[in-house]
Each structure stands twice: as C-alpha cells, then as structure tokens.
N, C-alpha and C positions, 0 to 999 in steps of 0.2 A: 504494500500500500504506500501512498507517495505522500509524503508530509507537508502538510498545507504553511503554503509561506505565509505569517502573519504580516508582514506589510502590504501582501496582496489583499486579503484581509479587509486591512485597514483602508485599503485604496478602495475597495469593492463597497465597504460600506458607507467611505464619503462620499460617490456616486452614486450610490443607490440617496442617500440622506439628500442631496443636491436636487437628482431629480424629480424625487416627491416635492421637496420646496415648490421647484420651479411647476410645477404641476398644479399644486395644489396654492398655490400663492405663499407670500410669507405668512408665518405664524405671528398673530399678534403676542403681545406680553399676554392677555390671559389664557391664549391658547397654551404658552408656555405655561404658566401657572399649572394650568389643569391637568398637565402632562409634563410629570417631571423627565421620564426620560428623554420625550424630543428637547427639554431646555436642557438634559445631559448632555445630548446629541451635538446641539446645536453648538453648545459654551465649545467643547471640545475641537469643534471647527473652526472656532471663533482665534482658540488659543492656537492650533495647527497651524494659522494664516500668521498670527502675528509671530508666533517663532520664525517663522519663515521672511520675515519683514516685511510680508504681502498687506493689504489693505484690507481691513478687518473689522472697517466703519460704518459697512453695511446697513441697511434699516433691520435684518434679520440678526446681526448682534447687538444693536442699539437696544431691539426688544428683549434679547434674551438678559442685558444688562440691567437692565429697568425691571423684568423680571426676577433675575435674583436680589435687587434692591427690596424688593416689594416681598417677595419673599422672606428675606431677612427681618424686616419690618413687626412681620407678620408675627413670626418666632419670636422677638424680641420682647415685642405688648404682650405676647402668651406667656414668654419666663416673667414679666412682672406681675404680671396679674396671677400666674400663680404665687409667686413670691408673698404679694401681697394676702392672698388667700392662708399660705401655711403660717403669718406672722398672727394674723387674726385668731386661729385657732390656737397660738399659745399663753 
C-alpha cells in the first residue's frame, strides 16, 4: 500500500476549502460562528497565506477575525458571569 503524502493532503484540502468558498460565496462572521470548524478551516488558510507573505486581507479573513473576536467576547462575559455566580454563593 502506498503512503499518503501529507502535504498533498494538505494541498487537496485547501482546494477543496477554496472551492466550496468560491461556490458557495464567503462565509459571513456568523456563519463562522455557527461553524466552528469552517472558522478552523478558514483561520488556518488565513495563517498558511500570511506565513507565506501572501495577502491574507481578504473579506473571508476579515470575517473569520471578527469572528474569533466575537467569539472570545462571548467566553469572556461567560467566565465573568460565572465568576460572579460562584462569589454569590459563598
């Protein structure tokens, strides 16, 4: 059996990610939201381009960044307000 090259891999599946984008239009930030791993997907493309020192300014990274903002946000008001929850019950 012949051992699959992970860089092909990785090429097959930024293609494949590329042309559902281009297919399906860009994903807005809540689409990202609601779908963590296409905002995996996408972060991961985002960062591939800018290692690369390619332009990575895209409106489909803008959203995925704005997504994880929002995201973090989210988490953040939950750890306080739990916080605030476990101080109450002491």
């Amino acid at each position: 059996m012949k051992a699959v090259n992970p860089q092909r891999v990785n090429l097959i599946s930024v293609l494949i990610l590329c042309l559902g984008l281009a297919a399906c239009g860009e994903p807005s930030v809540e689409d990202l939201m609601e779908d963590p791993d296409k905002l995996a997907e996408v972060t991961q493309e985002c960062m591939s381009k800018m290692m690369q020192g390619q332009e990575a300014q895209g409106e489909v990274c803008k959203n995925a960044m704005e997504a994880q903002k929002r995201m973090m946000g989210n988490m953040m008001k939950g750890m306080q307000e739990m916080m605030q929850q476990f101080k109450q019950t002491e």
